[in-house]
N, C-alpha and C positions, 0 to 999 in steps of 0.2 A: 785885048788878050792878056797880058801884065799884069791889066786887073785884077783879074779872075786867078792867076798862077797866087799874086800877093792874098789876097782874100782866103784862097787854098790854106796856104802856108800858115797865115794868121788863126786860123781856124783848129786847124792841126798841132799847133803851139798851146791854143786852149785849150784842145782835148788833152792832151799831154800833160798839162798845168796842173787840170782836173783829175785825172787819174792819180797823179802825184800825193793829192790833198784827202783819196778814198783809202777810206782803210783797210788793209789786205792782211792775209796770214799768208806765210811761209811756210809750205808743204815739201815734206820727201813724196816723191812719187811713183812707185813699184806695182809690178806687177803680180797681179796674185788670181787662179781661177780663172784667166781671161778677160780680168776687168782693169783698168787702170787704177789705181787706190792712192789715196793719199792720206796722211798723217802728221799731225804739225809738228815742227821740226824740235821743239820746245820739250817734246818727248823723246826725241834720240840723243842717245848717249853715243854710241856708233852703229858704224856697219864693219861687217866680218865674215871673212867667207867661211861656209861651212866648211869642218872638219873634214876628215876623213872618218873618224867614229863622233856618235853622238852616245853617249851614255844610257842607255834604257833604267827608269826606275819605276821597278818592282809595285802591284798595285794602284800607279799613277792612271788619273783620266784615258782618255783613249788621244785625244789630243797634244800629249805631251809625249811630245820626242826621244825628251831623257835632258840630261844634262851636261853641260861644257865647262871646261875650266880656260877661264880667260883671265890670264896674267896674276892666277889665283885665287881667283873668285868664281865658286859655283853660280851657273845660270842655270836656270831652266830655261830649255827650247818648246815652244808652242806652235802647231802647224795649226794656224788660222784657215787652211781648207779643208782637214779634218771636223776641227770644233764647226765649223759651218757646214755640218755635212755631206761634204765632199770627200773624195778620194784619196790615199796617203799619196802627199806630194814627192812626186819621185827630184832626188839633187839633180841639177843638170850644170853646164860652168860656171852661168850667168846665177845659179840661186848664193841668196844670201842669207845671215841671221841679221836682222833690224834689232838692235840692243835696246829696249828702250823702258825709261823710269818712270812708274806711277807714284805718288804718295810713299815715296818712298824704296819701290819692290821694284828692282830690276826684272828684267825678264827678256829671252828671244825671241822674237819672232822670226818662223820662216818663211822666205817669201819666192818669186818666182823669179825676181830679177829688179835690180833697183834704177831707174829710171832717170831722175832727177831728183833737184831740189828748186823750188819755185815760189814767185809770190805769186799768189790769186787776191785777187780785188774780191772785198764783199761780197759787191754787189754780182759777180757771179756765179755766187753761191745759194741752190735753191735747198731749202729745209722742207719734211712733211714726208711725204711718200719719194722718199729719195731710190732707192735700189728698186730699177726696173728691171734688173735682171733675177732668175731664181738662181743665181752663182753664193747671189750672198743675201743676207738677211735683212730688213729693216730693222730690226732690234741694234741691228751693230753698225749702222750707220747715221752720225751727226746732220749731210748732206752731201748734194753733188754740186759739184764746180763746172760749167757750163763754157770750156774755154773757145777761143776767139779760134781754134781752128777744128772745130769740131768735135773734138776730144769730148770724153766726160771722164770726171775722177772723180771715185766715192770716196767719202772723206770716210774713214774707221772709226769705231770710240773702240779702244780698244779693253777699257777697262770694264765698260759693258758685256765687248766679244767673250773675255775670260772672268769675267766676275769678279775684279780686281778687287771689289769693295766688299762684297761679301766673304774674300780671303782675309780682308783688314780687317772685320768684324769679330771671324773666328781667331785673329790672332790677339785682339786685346782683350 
């Protein structure tokens, strides 16, 4: 019986070992539309809770919120369930703005409630036809993360969702 407990343990030590040596990313993890989401963390600058006013500008997408001054600095706010076809995101305690930096362009996002922060292993991360839901788009998702308790998290590219690169284009 000893055997088999040390064998166990041994065994357990190597997965462990193993895991250690795979290479993972570091996700925020929020809720958005009723799906878990996730975004690497290498993109947040912070989190902030929504104001009590968000700024409406005149003309702007149907997607944008309006704008915030944090600590001085104009943001624009983006409700990611709008631009994805869905519904305007009503604030509830739990929503947040995810502050977060592409190439440079700050920007908000608003989301339904921020989760964690997490590392996922590679290897449970499946690319291709990722979003099985019609909550959110395949266009705006890199992959899903297939975690050890069930869970799934769509990974966002967020510079896809809002056309981050085609903003960089018209501005140089």
């Amino acid at each position: 019986m000893s055997g088999t407990v040390a064998e166990l343990e041994t065994k357990r030590a190597e997965k462990t070992e193993m895991a250690a040596l795979e290479p993972e990313r570091t996700l925020l993890v929020f809720d958005l539309v009723g799906e878990h989401c996730g975004l690497d963390v290498n993109l947040v600058r912070e989190i902030v809770h929504v104001p009590p006013r968000i700024t409406r500008v005149p003309n702007a997408p149907h997607y944008v919120r309006g704008v915030i001054n944090l600590r001085g600095t104009v943001i624009p706010v983006l409700d990611c369930a709008m631009k994805m076809g869905g519904s305007y995101t009503d604030n509830v305690a739990e929503s947040r703005i995810v502050v977060a930096e592409f190439e440079g362009i700050q920007f908000g996002v608003l989301v339904d409630a921020v989760r964690e922060v997490r590392s996922v292993a590679d290897s449970l991360i499946e690319t291709g036809d990722a979003s099985r839901s019609g909550a959110i788009g395949t266009g705006y998702v890199t992959g899903v993360a297939k975690m050890d308790d069930g869970r799934l998290i769509v990974l966002l590219d967020l510079a896809a969702l809002f056309d981050i690169n085609e903003l960089l284009e018209e501005e140089n």
